[in-house]
PDBQT receptor file of N, H, CA, C and O in Angstrom, charges set to zero:
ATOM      1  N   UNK A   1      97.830  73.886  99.689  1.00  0.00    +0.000 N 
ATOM      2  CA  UNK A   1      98.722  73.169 100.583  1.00  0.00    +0.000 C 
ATOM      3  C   UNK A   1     100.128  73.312 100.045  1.00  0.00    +0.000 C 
ATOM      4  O   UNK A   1     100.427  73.133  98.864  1.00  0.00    +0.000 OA
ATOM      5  N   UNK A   2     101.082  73.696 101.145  1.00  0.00    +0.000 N 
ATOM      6  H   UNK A   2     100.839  73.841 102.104  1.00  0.00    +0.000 HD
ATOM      7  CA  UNK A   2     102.373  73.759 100.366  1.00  0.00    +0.000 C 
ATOM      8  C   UNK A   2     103.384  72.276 101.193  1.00  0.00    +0.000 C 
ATOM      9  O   UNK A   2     103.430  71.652 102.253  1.00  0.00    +0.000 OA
ATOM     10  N   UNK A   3     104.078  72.330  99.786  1.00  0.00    +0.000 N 
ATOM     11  H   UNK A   3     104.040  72.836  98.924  1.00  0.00    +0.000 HD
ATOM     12  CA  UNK A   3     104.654  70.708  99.631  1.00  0.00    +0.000 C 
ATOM     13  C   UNK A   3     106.264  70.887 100.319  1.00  0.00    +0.000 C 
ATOM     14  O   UNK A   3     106.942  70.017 100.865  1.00  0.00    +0.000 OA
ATOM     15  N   UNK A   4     106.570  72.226 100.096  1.00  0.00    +0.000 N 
ATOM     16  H   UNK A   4     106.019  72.933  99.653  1.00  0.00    +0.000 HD
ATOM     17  CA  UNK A   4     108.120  72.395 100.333  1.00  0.00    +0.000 C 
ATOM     18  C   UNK A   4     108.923  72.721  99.303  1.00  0.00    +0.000 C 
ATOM     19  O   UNK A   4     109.876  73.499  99.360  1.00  0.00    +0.000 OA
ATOM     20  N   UNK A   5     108.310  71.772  97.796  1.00  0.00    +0.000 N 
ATOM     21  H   UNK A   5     107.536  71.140  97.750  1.00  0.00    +0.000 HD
ATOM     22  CA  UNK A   5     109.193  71.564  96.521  1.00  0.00    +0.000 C 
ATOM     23  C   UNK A   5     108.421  71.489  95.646  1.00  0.00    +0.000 C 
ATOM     24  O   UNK A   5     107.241  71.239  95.890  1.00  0.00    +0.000 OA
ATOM     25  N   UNK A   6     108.811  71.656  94.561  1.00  0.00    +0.000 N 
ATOM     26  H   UNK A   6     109.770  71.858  94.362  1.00  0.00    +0.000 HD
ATOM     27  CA  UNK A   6     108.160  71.178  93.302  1.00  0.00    +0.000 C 
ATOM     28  C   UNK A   6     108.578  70.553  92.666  1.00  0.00    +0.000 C 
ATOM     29  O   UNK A   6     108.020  70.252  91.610  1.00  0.00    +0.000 OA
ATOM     30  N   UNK A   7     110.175  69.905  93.160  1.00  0.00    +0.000 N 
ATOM     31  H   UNK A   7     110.628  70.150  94.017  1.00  0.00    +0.000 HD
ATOM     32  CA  UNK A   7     110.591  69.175  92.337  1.00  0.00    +0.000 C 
ATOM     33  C   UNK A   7     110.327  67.784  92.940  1.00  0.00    +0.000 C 
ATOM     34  O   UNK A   7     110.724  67.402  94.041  1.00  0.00    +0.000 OA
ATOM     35  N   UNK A   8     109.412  66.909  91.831  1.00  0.00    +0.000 N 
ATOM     36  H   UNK A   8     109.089  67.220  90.937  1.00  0.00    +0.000 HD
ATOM     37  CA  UNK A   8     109.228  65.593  92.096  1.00  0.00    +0.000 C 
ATOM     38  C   UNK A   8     109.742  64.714  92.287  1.00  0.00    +0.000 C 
ATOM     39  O   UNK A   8     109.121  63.651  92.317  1.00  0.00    +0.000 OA
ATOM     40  N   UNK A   9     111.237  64.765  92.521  1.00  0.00    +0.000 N 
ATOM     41  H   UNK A   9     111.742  65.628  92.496  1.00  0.00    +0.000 HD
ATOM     42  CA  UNK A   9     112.242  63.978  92.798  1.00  0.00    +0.000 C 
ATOM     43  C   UNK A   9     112.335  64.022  94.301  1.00  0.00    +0.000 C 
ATOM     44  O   UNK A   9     112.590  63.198  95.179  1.00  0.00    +0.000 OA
ATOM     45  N   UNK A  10     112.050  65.212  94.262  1.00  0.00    +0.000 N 
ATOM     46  H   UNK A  10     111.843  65.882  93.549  1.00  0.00    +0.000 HD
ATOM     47  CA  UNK A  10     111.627  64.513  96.375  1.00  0.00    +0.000 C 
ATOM     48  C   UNK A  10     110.700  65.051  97.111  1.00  0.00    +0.000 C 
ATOM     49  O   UNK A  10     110.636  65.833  98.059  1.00  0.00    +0.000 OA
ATOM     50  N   UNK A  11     109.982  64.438  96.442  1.00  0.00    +0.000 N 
ATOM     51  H   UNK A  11     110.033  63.802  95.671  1.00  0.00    +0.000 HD
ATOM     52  CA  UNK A  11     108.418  63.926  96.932  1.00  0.00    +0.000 C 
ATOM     53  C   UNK A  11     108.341  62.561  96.848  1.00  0.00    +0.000 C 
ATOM     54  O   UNK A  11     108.705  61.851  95.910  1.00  0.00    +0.000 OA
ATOM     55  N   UNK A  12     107.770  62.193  98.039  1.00  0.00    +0.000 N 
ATOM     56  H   UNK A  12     107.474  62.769  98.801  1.00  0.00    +0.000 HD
ATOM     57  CA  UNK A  12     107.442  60.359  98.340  1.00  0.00    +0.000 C 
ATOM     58  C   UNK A  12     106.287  60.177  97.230  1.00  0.00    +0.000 C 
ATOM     59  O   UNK A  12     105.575  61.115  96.870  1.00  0.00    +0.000 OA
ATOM     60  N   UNK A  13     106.198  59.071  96.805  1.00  0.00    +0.000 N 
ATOM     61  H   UNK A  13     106.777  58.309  97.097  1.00  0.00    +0.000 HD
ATOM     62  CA  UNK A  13     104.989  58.435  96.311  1.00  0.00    +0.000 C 
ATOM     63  C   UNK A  13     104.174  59.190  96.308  1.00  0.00    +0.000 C 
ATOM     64  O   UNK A  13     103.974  60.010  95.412  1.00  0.00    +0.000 OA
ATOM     65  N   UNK A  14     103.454  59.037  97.462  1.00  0.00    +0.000 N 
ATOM     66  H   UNK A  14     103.617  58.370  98.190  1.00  0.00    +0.000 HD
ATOM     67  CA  UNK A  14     101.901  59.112  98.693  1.00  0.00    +0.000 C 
ATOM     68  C   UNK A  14     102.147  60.723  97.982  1.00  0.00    +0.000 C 
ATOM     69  O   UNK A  14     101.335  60.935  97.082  1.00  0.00    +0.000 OA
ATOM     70  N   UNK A  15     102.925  61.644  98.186  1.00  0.00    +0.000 N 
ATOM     71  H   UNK A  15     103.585  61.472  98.918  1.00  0.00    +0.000 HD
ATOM     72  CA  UNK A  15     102.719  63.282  98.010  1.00  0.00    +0.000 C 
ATOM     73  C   UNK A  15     102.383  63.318  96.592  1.00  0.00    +0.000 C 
ATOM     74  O   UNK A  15     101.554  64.192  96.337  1.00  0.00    +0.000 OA
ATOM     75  N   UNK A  16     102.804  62.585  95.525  1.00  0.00    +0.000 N 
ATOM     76  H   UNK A  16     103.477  61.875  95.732  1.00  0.00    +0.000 HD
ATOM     77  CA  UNK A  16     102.906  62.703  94.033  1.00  0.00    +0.000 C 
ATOM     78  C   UNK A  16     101.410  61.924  94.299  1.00  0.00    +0.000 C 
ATOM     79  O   UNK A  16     100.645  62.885  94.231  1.00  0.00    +0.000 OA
ATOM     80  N   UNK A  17     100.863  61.154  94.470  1.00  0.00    +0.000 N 
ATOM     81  H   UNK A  17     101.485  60.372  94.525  1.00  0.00    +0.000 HD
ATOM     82  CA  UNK A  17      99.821  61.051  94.483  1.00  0.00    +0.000 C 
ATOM     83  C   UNK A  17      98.840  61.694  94.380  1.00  0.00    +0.000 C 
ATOM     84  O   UNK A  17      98.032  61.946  93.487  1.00  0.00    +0.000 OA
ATOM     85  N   UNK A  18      99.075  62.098  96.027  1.00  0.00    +0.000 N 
ATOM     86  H   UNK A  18      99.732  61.892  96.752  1.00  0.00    +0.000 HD
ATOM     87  CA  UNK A  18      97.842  63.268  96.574  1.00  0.00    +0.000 C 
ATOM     88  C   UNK A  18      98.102  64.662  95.828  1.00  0.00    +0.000 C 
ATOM     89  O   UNK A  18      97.163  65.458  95.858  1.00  0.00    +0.000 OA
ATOM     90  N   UNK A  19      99.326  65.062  95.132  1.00  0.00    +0.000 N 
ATOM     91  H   UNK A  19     100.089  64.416  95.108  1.00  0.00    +0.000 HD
ATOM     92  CA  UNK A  19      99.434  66.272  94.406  1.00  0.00    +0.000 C 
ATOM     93  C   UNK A  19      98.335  66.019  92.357  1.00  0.00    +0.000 C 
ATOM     94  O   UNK A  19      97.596  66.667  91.617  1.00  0.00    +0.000 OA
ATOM     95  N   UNK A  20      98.963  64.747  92.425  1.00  0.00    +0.000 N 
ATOM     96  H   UNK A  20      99.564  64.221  93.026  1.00  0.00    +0.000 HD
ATOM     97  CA  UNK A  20      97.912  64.234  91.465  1.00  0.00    +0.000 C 
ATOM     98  C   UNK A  20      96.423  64.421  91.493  1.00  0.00    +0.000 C 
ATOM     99  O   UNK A  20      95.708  65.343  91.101  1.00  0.00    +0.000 OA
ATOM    100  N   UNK A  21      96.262  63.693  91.861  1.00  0.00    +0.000 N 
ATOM    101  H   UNK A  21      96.844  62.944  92.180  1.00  0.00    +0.000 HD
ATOM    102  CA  UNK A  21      94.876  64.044  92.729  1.00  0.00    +0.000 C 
ATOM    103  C   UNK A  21      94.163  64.970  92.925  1.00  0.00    +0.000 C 
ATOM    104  O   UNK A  21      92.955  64.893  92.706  1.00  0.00    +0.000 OA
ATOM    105  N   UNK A  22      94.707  65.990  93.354  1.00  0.00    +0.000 N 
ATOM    106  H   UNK A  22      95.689  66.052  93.533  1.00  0.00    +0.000 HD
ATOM    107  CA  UNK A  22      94.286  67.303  93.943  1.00  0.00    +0.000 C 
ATOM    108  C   UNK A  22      94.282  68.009  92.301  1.00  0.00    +0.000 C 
ATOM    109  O   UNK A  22      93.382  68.684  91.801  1.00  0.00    +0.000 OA
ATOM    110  N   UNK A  23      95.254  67.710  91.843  1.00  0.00    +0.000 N 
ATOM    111  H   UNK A  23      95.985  67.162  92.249  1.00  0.00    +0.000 HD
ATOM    112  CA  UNK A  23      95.542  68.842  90.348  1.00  0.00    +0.000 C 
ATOM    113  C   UNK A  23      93.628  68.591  89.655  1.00  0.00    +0.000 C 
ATOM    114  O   UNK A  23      92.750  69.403  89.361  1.00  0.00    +0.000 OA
ATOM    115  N   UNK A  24      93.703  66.736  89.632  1.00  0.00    +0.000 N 
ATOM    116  H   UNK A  24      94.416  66.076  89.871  1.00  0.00    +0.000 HD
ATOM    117  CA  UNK A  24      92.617  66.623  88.770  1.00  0.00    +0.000 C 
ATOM    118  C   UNK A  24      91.244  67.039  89.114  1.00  0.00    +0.000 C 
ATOM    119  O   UNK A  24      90.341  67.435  88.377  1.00  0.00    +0.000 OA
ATOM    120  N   UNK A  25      91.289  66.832  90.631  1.00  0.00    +0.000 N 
ATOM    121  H   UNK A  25      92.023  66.510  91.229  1.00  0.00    +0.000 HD
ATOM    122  CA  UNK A  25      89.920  67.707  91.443  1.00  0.00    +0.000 C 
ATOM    123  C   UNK A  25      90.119  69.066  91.199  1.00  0.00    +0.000 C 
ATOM    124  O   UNK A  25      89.102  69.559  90.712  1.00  0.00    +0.000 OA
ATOM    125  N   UNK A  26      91.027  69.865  91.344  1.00  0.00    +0.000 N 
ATOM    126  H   UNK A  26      91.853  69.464  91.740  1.00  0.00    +0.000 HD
ATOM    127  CA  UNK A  26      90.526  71.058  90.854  1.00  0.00    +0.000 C 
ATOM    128  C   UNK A  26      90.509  71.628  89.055  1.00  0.00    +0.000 C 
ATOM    129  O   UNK A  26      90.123  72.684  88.554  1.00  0.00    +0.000 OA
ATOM    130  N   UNK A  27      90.947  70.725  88.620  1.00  0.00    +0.000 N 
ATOM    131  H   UNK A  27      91.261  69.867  89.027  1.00  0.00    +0.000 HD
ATOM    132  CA  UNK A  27      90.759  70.887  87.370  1.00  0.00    +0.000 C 
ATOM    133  C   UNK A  27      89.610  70.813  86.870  1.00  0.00    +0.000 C 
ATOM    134  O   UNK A  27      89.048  71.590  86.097  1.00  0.00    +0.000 OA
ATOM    135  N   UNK A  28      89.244  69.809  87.347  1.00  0.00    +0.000 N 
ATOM    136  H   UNK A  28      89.700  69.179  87.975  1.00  0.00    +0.000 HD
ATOM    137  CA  UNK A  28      87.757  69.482  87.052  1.00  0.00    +0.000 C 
ATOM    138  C   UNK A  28      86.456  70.470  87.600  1.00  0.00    +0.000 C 
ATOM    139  O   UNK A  28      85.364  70.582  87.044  1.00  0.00    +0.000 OA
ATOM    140  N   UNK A  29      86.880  71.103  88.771  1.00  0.00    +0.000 N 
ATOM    141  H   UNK A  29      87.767  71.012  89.222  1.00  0.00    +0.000 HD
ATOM    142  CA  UNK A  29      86.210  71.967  89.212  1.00  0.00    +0.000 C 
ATOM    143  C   UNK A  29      86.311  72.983  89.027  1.00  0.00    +0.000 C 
ATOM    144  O   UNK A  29      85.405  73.643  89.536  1.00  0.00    +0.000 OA
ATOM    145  N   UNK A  30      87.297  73.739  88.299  1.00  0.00    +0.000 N 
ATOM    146  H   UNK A  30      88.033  73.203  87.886  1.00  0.00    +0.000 HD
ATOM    147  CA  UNK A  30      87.413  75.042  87.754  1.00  0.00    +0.000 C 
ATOM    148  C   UNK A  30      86.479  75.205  86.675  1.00  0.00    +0.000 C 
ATOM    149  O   UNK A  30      86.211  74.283  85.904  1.00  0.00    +0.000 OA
ATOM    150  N   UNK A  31      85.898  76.535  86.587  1.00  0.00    +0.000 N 
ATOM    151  H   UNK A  31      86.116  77.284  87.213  1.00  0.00    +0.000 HD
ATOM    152  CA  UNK A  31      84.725  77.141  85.925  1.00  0.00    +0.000 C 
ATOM    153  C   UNK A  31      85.440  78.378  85.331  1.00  0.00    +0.000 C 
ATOM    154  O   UNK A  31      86.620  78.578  85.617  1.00  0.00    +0.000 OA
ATOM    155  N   UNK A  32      84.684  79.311  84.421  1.00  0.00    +0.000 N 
ATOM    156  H   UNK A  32      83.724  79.149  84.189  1.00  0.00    +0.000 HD
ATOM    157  CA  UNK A  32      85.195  80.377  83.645  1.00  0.00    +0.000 C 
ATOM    158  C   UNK A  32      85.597  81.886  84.706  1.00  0.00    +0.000 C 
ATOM    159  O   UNK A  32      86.086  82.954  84.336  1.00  0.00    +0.000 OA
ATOM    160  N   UNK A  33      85.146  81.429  86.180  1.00  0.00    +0.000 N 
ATOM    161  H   UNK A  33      84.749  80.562  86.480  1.00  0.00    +0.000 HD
ATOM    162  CA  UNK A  33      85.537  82.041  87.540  1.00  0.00    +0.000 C 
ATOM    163  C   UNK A  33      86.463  81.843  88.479  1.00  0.00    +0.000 C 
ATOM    164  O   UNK A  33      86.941  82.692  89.231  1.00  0.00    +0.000 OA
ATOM    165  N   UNK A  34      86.775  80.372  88.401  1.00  0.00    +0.000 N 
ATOM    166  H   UNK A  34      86.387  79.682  87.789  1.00  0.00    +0.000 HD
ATOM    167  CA  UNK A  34      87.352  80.236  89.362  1.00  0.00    +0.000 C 
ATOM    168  C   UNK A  34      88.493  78.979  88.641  1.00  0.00    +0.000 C 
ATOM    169  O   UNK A  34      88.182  78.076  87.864  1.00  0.00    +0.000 OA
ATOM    170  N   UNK A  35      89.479  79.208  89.044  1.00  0.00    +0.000 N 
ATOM    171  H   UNK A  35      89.732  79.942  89.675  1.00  0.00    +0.000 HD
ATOM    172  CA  UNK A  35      90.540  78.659  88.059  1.00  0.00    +0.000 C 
ATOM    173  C   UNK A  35      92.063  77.881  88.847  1.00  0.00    +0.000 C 
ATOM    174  O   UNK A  35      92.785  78.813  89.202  1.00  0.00    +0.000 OA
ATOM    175  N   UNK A  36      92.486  77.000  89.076  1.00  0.00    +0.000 N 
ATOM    176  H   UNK A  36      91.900  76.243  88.788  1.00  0.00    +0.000 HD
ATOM    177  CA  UNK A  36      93.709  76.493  89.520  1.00  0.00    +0.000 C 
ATOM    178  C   UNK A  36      94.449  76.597  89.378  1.00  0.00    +0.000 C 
ATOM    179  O   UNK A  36      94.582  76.564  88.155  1.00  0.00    +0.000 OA
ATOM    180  N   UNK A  37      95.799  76.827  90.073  1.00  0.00    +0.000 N 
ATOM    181  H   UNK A  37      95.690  76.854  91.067  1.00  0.00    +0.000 HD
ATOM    182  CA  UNK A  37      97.110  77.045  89.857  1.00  0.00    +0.000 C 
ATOM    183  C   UNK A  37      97.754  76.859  90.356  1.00  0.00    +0.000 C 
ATOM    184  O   UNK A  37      97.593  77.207  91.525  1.00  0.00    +0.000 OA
ATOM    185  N   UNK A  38      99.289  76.048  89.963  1.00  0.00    +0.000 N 
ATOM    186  H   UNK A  38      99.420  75.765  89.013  1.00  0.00    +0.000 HD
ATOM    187  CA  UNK A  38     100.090  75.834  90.464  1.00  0.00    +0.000 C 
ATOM    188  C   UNK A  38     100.922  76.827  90.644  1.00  0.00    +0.000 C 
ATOM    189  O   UNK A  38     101.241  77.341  89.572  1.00  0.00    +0.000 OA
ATOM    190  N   UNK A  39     101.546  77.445  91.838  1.00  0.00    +0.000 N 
ATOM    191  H   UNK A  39     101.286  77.027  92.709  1.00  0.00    +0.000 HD
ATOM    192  CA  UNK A  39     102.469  78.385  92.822  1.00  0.00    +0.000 C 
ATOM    193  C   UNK A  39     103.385  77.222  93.762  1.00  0.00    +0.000 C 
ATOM    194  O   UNK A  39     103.020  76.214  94.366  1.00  0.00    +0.000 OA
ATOM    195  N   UNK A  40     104.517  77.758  93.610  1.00  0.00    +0.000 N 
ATOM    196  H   UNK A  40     104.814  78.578  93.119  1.00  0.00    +0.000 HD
ATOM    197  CA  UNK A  40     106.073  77.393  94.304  1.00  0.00    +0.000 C 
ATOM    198  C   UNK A  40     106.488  78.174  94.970  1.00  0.00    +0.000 C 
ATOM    199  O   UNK A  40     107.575  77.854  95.450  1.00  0.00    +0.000 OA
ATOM    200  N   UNK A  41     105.947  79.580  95.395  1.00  0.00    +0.000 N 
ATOM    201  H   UNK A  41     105.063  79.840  95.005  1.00  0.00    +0.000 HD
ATOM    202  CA  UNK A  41     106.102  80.283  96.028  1.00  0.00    +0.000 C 
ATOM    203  C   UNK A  41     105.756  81.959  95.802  1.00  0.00    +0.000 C 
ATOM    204  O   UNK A  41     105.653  82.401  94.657  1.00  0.00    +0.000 OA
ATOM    205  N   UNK A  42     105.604  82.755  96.885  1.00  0.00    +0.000 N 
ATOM    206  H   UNK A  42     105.687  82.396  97.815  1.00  0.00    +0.000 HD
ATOM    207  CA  UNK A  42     104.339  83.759  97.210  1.00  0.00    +0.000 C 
ATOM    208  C   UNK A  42     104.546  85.173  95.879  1.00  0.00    +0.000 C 
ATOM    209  O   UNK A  42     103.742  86.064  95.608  1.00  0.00    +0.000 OA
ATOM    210  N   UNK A  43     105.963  84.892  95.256  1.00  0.00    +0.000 N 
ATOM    211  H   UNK A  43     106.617  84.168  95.476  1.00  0.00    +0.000 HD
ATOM    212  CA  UNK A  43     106.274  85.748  94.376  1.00  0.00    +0.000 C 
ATOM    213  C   UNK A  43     105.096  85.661  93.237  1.00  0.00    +0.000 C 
ATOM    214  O   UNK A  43     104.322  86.595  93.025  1.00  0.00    +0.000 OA
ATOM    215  N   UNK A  44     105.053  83.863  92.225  1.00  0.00    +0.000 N 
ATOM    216  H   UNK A  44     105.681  83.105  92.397  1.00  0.00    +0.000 HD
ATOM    217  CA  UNK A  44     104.512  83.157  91.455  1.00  0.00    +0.000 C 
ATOM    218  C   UNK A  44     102.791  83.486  92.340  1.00  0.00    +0.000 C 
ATOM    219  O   UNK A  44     101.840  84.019  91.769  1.00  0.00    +0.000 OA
ATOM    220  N   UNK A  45     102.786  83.189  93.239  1.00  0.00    +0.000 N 
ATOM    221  H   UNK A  45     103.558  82.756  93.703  1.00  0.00    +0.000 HD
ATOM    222  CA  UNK A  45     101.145  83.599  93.772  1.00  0.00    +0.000 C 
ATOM    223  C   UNK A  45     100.818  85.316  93.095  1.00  0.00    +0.000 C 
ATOM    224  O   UNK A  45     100.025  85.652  92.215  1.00  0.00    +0.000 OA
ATOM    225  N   UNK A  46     101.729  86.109  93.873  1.00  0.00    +0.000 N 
ATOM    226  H   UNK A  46     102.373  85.836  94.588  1.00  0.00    +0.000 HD
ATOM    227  CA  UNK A  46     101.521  87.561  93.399  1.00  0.00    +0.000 C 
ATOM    228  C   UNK A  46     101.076  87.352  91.419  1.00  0.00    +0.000 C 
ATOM    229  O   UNK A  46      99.982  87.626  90.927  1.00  0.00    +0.000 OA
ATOM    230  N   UNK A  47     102.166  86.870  90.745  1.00  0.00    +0.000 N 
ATOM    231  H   UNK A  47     103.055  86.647  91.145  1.00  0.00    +0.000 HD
ATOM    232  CA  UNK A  47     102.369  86.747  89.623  1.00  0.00    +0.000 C 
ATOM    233  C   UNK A  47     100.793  86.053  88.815  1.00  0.00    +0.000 C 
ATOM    234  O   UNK A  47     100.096  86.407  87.863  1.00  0.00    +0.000 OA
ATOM    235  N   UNK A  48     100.764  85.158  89.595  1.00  0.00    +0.000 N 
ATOM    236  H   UNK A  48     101.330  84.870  90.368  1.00  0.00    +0.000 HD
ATOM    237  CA  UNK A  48      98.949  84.705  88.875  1.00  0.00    +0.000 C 
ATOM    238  C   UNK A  48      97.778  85.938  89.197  1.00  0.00    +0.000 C 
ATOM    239  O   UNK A  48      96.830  86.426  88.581  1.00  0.00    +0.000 OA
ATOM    240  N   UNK A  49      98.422  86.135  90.526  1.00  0.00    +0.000 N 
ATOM    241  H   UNK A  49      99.192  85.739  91.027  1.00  0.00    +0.000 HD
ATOM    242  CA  UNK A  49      96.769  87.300  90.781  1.00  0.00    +0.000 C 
ATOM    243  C   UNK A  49      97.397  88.720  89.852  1.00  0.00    +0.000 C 
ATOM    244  O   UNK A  49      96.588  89.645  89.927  1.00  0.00    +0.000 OA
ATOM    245  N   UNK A  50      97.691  88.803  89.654  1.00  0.00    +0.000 N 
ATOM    246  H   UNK A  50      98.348  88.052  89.593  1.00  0.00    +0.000 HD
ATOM    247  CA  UNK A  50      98.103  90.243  88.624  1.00  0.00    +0.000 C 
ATOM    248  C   UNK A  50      97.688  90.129  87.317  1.00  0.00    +0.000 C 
ATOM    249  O   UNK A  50      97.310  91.009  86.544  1.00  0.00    +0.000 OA
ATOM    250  N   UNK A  51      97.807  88.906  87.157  1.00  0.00    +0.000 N 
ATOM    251  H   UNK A  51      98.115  88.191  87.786  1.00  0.00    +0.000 HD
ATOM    252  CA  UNK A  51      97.132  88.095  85.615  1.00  0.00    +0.000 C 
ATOM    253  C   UNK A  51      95.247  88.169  85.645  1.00  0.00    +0.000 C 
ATOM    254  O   UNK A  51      94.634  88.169  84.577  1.00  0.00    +0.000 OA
ATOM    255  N   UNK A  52      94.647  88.217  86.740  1.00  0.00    +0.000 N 
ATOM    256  H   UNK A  52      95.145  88.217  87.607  1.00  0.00    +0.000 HD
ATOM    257  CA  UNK A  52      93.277  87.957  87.086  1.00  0.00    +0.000 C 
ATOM    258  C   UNK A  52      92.501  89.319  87.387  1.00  0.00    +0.000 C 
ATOM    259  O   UNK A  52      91.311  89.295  87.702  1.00  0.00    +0.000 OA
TER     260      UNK A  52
């Protein structure tokens, strides 16, 4: 899901929440396959899958 920003200074509450949230569900659900990451945009996306 994209937020717009990454900077937490403007993000409401409720988004820092649900970005919370979401980090720890997939954290928790990442396996030695499948792995989470934070991307700010499609450059940083390219940049993780080149790593994989």
């Amino acid at each position: 899901e994209t937020k717009g920003t990454m900077d937490s200074l403007q993000l409401r509450p409720i988004e820092q929440a649900k970005i919370s949230c979401a980090k720890k569900l997939f954290n928790r659900i990442s396996t030695s396959e499948v792995k989470y990451y934070d991307v700010d945009s499609y450059q940083s996306l390219l940049e993780v899958m080149g790593k994989i």
